[in-house]
C-alpha positions as CSV (number, residue, x, y, z in Angstrom):
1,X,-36.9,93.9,-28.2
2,X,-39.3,95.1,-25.8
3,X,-42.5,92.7,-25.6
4,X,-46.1,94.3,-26.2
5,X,-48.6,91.6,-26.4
6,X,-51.1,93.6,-27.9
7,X,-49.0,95.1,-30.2
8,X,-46.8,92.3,-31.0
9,X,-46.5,91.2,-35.0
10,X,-49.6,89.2,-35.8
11,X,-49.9,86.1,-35.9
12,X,-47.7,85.3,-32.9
13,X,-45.7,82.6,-33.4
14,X,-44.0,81.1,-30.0
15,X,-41.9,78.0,-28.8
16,X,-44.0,77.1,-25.6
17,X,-42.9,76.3,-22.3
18,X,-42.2,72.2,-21.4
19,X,-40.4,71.1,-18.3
20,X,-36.4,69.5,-19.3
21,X,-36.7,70.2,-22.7
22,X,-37.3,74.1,-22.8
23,X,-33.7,74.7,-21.4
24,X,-30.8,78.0,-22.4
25,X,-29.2,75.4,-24.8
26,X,-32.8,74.6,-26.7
27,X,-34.2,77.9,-26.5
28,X,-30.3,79.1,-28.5
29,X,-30.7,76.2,-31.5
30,X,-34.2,77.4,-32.1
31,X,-33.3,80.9,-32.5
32,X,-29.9,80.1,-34.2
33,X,-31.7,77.8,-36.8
34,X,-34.7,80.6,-37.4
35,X,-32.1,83.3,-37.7
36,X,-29.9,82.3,-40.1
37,X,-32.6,82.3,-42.9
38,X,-35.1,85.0,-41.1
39,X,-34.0,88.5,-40.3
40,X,-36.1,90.0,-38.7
41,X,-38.0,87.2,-36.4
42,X,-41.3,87.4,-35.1
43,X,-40.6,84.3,-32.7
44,X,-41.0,84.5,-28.8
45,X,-39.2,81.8,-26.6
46,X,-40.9,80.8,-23.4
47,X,-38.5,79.1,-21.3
48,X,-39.3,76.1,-18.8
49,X,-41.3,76.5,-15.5
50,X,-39.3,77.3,-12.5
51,X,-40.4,77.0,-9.1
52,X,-41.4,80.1,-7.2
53,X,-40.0,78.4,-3.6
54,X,-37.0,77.5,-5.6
55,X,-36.2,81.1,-6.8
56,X,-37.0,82.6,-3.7
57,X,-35.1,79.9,-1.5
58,X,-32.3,81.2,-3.9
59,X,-31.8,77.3,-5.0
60,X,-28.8,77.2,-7.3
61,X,-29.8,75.2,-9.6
62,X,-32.8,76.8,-9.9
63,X,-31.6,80.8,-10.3
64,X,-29.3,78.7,-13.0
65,X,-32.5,78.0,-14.9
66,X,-33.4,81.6,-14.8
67,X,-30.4,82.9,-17.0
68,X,-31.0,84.1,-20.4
69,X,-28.7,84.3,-23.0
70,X,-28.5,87.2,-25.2
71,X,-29.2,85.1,-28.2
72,X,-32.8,83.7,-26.8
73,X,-34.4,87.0,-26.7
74,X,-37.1,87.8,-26.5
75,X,-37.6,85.7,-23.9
76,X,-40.5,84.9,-21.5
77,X,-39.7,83.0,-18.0
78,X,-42.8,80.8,-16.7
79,X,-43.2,80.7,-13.0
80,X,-45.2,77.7,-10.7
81,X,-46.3,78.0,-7.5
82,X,-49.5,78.7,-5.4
83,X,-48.5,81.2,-2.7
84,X,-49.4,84.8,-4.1
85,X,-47.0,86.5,-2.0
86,X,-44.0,83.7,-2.7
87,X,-45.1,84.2,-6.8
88,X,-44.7,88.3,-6.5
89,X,-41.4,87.8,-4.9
90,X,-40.2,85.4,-7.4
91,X,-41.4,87.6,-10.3
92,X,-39.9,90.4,-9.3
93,X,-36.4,89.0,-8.3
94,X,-36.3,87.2,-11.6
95,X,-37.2,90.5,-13.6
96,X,-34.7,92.6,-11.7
97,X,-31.8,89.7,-11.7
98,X,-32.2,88.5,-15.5
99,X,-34.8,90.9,-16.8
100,X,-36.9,88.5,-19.1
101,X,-39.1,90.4,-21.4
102,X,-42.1,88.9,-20.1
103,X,-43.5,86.3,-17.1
104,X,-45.9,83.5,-17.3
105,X,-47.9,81.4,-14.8
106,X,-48.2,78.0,-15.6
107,X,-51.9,77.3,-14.9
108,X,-51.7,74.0,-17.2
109,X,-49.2,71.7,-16.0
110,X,-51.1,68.0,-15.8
111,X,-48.4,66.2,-14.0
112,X,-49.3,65.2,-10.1
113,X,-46.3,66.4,-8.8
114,X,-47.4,69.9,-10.1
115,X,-50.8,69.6,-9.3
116,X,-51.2,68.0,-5.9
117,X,-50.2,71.2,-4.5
118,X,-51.9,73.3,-6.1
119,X,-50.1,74.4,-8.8
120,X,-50.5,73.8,-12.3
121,X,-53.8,72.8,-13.7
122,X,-54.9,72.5,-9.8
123,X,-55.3,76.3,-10.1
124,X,-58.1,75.8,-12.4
125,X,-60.1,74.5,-9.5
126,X,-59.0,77.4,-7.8
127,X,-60.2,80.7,-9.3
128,X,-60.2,83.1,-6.5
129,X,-56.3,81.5,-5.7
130,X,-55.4,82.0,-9.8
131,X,-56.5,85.9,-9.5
132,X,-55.1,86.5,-5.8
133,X,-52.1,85.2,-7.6
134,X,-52.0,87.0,-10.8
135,X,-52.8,90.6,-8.7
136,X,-50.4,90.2,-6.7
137,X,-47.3,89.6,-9.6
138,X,-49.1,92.4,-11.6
139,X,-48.4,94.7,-8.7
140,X,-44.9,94.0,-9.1
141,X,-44.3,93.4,-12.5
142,X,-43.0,96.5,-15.7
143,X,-43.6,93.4,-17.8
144,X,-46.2,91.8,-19.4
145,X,-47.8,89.2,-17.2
146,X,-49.5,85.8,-19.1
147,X,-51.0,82.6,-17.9
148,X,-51.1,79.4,-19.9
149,X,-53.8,77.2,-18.5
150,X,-55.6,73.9,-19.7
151,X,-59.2,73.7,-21.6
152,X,-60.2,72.5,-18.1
153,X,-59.4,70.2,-15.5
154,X,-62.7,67.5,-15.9
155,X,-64.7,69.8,-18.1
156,X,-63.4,71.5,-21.4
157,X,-65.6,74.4,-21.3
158,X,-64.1,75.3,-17.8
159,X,-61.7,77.4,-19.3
160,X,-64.2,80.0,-20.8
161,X,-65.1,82.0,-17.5
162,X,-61.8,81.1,-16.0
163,X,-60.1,83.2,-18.4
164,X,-62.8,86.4,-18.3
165,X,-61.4,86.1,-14.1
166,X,-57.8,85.6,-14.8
167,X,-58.4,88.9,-17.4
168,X,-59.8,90.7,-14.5
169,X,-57.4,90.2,-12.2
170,X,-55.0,91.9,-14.7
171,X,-53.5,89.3,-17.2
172,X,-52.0,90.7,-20.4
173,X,-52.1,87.3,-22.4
174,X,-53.4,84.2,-22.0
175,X,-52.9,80.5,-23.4
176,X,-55.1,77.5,-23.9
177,X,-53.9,74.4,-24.3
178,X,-57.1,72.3,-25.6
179,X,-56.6,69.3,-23.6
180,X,-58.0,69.3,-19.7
181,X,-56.2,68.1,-16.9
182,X,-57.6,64.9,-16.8
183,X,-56.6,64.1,-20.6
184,X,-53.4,64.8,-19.6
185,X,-51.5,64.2,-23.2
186,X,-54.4,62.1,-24.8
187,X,-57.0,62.5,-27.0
188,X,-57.2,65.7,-29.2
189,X,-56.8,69.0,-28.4
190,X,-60.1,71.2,-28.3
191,X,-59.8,74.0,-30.5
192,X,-63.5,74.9,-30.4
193,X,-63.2,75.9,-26.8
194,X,-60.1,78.2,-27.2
195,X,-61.7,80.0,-30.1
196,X,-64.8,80.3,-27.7
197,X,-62.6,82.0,-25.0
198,X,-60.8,84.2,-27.7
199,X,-64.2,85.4,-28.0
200,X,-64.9,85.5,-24.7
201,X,-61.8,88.1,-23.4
202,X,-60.8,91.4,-25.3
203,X,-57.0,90.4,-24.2
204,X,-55.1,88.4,-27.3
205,X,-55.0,84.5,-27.0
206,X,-52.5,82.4,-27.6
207,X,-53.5,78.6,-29.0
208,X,-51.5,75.8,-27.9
209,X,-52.0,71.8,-28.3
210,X,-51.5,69.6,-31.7
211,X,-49.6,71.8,-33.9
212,X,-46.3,69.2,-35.2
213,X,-46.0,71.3,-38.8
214,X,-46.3,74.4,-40.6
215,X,-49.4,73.3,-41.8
216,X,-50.9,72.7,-38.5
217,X,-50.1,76.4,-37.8
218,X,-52.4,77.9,-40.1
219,X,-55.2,75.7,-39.9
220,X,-55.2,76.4,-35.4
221,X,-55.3,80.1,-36.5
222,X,-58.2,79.6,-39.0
223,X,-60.1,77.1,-36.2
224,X,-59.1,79.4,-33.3
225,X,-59.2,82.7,-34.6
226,X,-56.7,83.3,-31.9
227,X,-53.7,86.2,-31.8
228,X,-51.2,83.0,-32.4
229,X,-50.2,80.2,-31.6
230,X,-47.8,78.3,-29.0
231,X,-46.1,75.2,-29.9
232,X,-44.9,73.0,-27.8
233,X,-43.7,69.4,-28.7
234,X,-44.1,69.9,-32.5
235,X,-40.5,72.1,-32.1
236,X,-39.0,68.8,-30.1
237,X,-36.3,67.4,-32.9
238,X,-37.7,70.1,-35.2
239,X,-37.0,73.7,-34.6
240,X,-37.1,74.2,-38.3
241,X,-40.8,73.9,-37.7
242,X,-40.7,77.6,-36.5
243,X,-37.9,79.0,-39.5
244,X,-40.9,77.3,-42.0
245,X,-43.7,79.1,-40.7
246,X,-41.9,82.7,-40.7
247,X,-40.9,81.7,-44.0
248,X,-44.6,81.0,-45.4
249,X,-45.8,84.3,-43.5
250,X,-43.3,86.0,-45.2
251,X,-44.7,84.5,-48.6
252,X,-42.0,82.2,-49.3
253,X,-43.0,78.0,-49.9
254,X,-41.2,76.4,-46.7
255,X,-38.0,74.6,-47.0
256,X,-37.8,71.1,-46.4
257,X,-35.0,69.4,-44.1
258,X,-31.8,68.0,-45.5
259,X,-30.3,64.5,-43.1
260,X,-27.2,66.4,-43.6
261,X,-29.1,70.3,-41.7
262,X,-30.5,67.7,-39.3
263,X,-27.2,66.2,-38.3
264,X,-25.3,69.7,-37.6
265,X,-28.3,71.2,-35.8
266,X,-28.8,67.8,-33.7
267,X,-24.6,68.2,-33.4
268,X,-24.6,72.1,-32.5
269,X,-27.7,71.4,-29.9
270,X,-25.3,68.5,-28.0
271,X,-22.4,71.3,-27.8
272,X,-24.7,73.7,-26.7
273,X,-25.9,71.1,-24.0
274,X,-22.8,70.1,-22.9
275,X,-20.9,73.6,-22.5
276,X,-24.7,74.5,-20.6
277,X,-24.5,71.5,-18.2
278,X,-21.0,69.9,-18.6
279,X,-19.4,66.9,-20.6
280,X,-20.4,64.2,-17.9
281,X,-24.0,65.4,-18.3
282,X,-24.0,63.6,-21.9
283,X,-26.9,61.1,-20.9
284,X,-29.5,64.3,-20.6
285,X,-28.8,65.2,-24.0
286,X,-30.8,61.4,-25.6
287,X,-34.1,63.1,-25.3
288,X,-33.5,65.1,-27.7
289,X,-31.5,62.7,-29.9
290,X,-34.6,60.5,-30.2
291,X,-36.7,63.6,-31.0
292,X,-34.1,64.4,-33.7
293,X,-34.1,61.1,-35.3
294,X,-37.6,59.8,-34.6
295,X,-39.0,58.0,-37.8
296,X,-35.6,58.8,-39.6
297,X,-35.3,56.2,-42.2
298,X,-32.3,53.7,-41.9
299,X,-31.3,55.4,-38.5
300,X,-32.4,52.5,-37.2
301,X,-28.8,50.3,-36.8
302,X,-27.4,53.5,-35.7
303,X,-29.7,54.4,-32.7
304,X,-28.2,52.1,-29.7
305,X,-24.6,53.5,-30.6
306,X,-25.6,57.1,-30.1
307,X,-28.1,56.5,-27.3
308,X,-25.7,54.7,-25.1
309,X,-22.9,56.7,-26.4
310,X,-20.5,58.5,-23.3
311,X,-18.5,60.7,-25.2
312,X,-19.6,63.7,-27.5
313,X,-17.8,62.7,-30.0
314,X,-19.0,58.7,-30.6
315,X,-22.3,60.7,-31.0
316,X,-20.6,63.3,-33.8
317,X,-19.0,59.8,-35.7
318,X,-21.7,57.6,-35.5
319,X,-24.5,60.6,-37.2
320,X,-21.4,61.4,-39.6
321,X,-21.4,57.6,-40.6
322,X,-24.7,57.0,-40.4
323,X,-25.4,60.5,-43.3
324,X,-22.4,58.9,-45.3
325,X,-24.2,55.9,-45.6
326,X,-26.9,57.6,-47.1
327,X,-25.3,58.9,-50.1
């Protein structure tokens, strides 16, 4: 599928980009569980940040990180870094070597080991940096170029001319999360703001912050009026969250989700995590168990077992026992 933001489906509808969690084996479940009831998905995956140093170190683990699987596409790779030339490079290794379908900046990341040098949300404080950057991967880029940023770093309304630059400099899509920097994860997200900077550039806008259900969807893109929206940890334990919203778009009432469609996704994600990183790398996988299960009545007795589980298959059992005692 070739990637044309201003020509892609509207509304856009997109799994955003989150450091350890965005990973190959994520990025596959999502797109497994939206496929098997929607045939023709509008859904665009935006895998985890990599660092530009990294990629152009030729870090193993990192290039790792870069591979796509034929089932994620299409598939946007976000970049971090705060070296224009270093970015270019990295950008254009990455599209030659694994030939995403898009690249994104990140522009929003909060976290101080991001930001301290500059990258991340430290761009923001940086304008004539972010555009030296974004010129300078445009030059090298056939595909679309996008930058997800933050409302602001102190100030929410910092984002408004800070996206008219970054559209200068040659952007083809941009995020907003509503939070600023120094919210980090608190508070609400601003959608006032990011409607005021979809009004603000004539390139499309992509809303992200807040949105944990279907329903939260459609009421950013009536509060936003932007081209779509990204979400972020509302598909964290839930990628049915995406299948329900193509379904509603497509006019159907969204399904709800069975313990027992919870249980062989959850199941499916941990073989797809362990055949991605290898059996001893079992430990990595509870993240995402306590996303599956959070708030889960009567998981409760069941939670230690699994969580401190070493084997795949005390994991399987124990969410086999735990559905059979349901019944």
């Amino acid at each position: 599928m070739q990637l044309n933001w201003k020509k892609q489906e509207r509304p856009i509808l997109a799994l955003s980009p989150m450091a350890d969690m965005t990973d190959s084996s994520y990025c596959q479940v999502v797109r497994n569980v939206v496929n098997r009831e929607i045939t023709d998905s509008r859904l665009v995956v935006f895998r985890e940040m990599v660092s530009s140093e990294a990629v152009v170190r030729g870090n193993e683990k990192t290039l790792g990180m870069t591979e796509i699987h034929p089932a994620e596409r299409p598939l946007v790779q976000q970049i971090f870094g705060a070296d224009p030339k270093i970015m270019a490079q990295s950008a254009a290794f990455i599209q030659e070597n694994y030939s995403p379908e898009g690249i994104d900046i990140n522009m929003g990341c909060p976290v101080y080991k991001i930001t301290h040098n500059f990258n991340g949300a430290a761009l923001m404080k940086e304008p004539t940096l972010a555009t030296a950057i974004v010129k300078a991967m445009k030059a090298v880029l056939q595909v679309p170029l996008s930058v997800k940023m933050r409302a602001g770093w102190e100030d929410h309304t910092e984002c408004i001319e800070f996206a008219k630059r970054i559209e200068d400099a040659g952007a083809d899509l941009i995020t907003v999360h509503g939070r600023t920097k120094k919210q980090g994860y608190a508070g609400t997200s601003n959608r006032e703001v990011v409607a005021q900077v979809k009004q603000a550039v004539s390139i499309p806008v992509l809303y992200n912050g807040d949105v944990f259900t279907w329903q939260d969807y459609f009421e950013a893109l009536e509060q936003t009026g932007c081209d779509g929206v990204l979400i972020a940890r509302g598909g964290l334990g839930n990628p049915w969250v995406f299948k329900q919203i193509e379904q509603k778009l497509a006019g159907t009432e969204p399904t709800d989700v069975t313990l027992q469609e919870r249980i062989a996704v959850a199941s499916e994600h941990l073989d797809q995590h362990l055949d991605q990183y290898g059996p001893e790398r079992l430990p990595s996988f509870r993240k995402h168990l306590s996303w599956y299960f959070k708030g889960v009545s009567g998981f409760k007795p069941y939670k230690q077992t699994v969580m401190t589980a070493k084997e795949r298959e005390t994991v399987v059992s124990t969410l086999q026992e735990f559905a059979a005692q349901q019944h």
